[in-house]
PLY file of the C-alpha trace (Angstrom):
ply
format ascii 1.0
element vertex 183
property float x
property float y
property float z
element edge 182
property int vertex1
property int vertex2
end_header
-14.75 -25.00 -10.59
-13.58 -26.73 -7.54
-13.88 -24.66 -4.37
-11.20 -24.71 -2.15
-11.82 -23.59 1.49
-9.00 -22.84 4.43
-9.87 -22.79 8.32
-7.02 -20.51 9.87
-6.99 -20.87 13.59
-5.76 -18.23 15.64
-5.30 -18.52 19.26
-6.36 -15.12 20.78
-9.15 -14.22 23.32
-10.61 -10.71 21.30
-12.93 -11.29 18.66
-12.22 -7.86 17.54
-8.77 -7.73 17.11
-8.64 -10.92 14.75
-11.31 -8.75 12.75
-8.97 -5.53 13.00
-6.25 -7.81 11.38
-8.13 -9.11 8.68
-8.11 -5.09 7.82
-11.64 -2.75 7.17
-10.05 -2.44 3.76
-10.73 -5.40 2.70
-14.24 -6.01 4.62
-17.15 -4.04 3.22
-19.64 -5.23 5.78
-19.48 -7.25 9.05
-22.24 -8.88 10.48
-22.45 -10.71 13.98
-24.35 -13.55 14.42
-23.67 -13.42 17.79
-21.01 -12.34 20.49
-18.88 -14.98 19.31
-19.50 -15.68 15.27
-19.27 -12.97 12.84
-19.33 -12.45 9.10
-17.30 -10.38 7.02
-18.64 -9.86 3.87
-16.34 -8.58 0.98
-16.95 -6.35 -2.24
-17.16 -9.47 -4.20
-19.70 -10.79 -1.76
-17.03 -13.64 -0.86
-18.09 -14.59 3.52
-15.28 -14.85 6.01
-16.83 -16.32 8.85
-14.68 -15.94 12.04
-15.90 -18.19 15.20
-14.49 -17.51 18.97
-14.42 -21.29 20.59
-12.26 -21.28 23.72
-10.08 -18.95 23.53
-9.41 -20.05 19.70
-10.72 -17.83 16.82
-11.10 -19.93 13.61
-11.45 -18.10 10.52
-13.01 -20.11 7.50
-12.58 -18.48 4.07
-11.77 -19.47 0.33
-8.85 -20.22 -0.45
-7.35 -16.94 -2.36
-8.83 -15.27 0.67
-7.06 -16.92 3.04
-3.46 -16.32 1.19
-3.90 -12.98 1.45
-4.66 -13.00 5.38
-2.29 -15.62 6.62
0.55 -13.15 6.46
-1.45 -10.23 8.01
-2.43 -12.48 10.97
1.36 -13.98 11.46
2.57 -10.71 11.45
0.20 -9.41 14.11
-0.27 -12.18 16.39
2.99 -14.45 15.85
3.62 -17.75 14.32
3.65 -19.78 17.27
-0.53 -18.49 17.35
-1.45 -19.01 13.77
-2.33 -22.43 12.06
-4.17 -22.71 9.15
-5.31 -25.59 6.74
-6.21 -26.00 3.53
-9.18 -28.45 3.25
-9.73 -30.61 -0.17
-7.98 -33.65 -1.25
-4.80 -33.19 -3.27
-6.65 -34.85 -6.34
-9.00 -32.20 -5.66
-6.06 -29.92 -6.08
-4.60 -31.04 -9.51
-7.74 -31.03 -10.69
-7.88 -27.18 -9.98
-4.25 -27.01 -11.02
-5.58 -28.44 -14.02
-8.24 -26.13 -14.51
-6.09 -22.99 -13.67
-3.45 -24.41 -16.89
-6.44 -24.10 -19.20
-7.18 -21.03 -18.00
-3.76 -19.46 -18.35
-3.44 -20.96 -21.55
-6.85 -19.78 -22.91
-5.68 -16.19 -21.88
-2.69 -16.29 -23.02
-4.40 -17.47 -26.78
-6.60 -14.00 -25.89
-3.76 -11.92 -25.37
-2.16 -12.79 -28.24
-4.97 -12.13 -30.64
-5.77 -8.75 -28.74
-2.01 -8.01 -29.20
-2.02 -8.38 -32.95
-4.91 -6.72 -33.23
-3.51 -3.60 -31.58
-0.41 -4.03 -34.11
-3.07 -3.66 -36.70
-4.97 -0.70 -35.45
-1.65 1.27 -34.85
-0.83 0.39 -38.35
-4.08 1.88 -39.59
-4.00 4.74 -37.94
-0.13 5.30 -39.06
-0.92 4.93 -42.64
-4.42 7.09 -42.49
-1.88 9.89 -40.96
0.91 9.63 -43.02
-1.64 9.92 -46.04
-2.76 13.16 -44.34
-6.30 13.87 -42.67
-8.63 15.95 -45.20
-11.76 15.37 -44.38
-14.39 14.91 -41.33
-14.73 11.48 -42.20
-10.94 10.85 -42.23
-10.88 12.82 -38.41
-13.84 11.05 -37.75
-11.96 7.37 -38.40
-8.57 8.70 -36.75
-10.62 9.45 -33.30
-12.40 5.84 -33.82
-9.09 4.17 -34.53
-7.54 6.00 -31.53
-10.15 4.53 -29.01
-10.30 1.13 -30.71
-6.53 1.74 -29.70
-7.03 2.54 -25.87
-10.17 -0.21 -25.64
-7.59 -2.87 -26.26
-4.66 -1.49 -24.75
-6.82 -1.27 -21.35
-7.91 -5.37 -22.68
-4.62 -6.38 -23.04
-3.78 -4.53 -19.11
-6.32 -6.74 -17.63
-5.50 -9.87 -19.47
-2.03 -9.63 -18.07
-3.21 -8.95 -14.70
-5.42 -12.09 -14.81
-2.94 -14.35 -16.21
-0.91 -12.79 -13.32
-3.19 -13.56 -10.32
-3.97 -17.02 -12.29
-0.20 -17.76 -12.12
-0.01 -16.75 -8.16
-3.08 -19.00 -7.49
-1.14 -21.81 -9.57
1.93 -21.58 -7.52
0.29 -21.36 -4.07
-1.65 -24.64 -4.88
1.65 -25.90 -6.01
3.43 -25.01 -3.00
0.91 -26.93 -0.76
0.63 -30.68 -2.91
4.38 -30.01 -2.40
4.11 -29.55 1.63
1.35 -32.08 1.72
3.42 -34.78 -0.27
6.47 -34.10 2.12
4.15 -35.45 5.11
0 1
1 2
2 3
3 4
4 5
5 6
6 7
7 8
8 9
9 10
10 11
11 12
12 13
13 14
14 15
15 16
16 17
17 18
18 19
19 20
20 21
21 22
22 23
23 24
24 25
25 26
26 27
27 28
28 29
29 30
30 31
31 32
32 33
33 34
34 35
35 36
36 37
37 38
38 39
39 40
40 41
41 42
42 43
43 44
44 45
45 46
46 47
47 48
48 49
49 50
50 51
51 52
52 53
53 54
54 55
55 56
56 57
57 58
58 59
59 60
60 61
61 62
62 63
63 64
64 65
65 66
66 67
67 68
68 69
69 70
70 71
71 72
72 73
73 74
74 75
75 76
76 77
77 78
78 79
79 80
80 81
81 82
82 83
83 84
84 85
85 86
86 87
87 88
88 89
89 90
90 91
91 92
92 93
93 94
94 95
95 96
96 97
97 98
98 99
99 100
100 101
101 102
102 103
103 104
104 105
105 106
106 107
107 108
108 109
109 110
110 111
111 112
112 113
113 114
114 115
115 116
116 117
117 118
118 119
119 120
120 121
121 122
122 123
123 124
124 125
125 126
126 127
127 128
128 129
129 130
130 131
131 132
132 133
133 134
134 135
135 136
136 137
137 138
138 139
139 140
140 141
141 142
142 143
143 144
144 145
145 146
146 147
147 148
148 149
149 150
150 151
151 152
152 153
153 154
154 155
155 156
156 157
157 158
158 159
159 160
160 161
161 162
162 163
163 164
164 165
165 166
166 167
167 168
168 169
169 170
170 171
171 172
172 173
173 174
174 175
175 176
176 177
177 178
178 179
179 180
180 181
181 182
């Protein structure tokens, strides 16, 4: 996978309050190198690094990290006071864009089996119930077929919420070849 980085820049004299913007929610653990450096560590272990030089605060971060802060920041210290940059090379770019496609598309492949096979396990347990439960065995197969039932409902949740963020991720990326072609 190709790693895309950002550097946001944000011109402010407090350490602190760039790191109150970036939110406690989302940091699980900040550690400070020194008066000026810190590192934000996040539940996935993903590092923010944010660096005080002259009265400038430059936050490096992944990208997918740094679309969710950029707003956050604008909104709490202006536009005129936030810059940020996404660094790679736009071949670099459509080769993640490329990636992200094959992604979606594998998923999508996924969630279409999953779905059938949910058809199928409804259909099951329908007929096993309109034959009419008789025995322990028959309950026995009814309470499997019902958690076979929520296992790939809950399956089919999150492979629609990938395919989701994959699609946001796709579009961002998309957005800036666009801005960076424009130049």
């Amino acid at each position: 996978m190709i790693a895309m980085n950002a550097s946001i820049w944000v011109r402010a004299e407090d350490l602190k309050a760039v790191i109150d913007a970036i939110g406690e929610d989302l940091t699980t653990k900040i550690k400070y190198t020194s008066e000026d450096h810190a590192t934000l560590i996040l539940e996935d272990n993903t590092h923010i690094h944010v660096i005080k030089l002259d009265g400038i605060i430059r936050i490096d971060a992944g990208i997918d990290v740094a679309l969710v802060l950029i707003d956050d920041l604008i909104a709490r210290f202006g536009w005129d006071n936030v810059r940020w940059l996404l660094r790679g090379r736009i071949e670099d770019m459509h080769k993640r864009l490329s990636v992200i496609d094959k992604e979606i598309e594998k998923a999508r492949r996924e969630l279409a089996e999953e779905e059938e096979r949910l058809e199928n396990l409804r259909e099951a347990l329908r007929k096993l119930i309109e034959a009419g439960i008789r025995t322990p065995e028959e309950m026995e197969l009814r309470a499997m077929l019902e958690g076979a039932i929520k296992t790939t409902e809950e399956f089919i949740r999150e492979l629609q919420s990938s395919i989701r963020e994959l699609e946001k991720e796709k579009e961002s990326i998309s957005r800036e070849i666009r801005k960076r072609a424009l130049r």
